[in-house]
C-alpha positions, -999 to +999 in steps of 0.1 A: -807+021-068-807+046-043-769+045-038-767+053-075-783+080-072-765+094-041-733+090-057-746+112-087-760+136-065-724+136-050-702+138-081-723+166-092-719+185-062-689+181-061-683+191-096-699+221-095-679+231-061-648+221-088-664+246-112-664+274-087-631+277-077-619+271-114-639+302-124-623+320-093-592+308-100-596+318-138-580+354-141-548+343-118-547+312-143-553+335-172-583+314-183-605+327-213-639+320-200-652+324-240-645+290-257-676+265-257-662+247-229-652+270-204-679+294-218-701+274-195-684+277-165-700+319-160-735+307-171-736+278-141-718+295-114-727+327-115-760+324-102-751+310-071-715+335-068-739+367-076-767+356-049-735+353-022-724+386-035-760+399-025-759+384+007-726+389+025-715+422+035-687+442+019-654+433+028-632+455+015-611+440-015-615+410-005-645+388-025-653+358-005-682+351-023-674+318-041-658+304-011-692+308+008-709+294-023-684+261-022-692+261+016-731+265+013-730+234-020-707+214+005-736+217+034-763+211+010-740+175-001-733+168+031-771+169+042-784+152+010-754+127+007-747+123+037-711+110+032 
């Protein structure tokens, strides 16, 4: 039972570290973040991509924001998980 529930823990991680780089990704892909699908992906990860804005200092340019966010979810699944 437990293992279940680790791997869910995992997948949704894991997902949401997915999400975070396709919204980042988005402009260069030309994604429309408006449908009822992707519509989703500013409402979940923007939380997280704002607080990391908030955080770091300004570099210039450069936003490194959701690649600290995909770091800090990977150390928070690493630490539950475990794997």
């Amino acid at each position: 039972m437990i293992s279940v529930s680790l791997s869910i823990i995992y997948c949704g991680l894991t997902l949401y570290m997915m999400a975070i780089l396709l919204r980042w990704l988005g402009p260069w892909l030309e994604l429309e973040f408006t449908g009822p699908v992707l519509g989703l992906l500013p409402k979940a990860t923007d939380p997280l991509v704002d607080f990391m804005k908030r955080v770091l200092p300004n570099m210039g340019p450069m936003d490194f924001s959701p690649i600290a966010a995909v770091m800090c979810v990977y150390i928070v699944r690493l630490i539950l998980v475990r794997q």
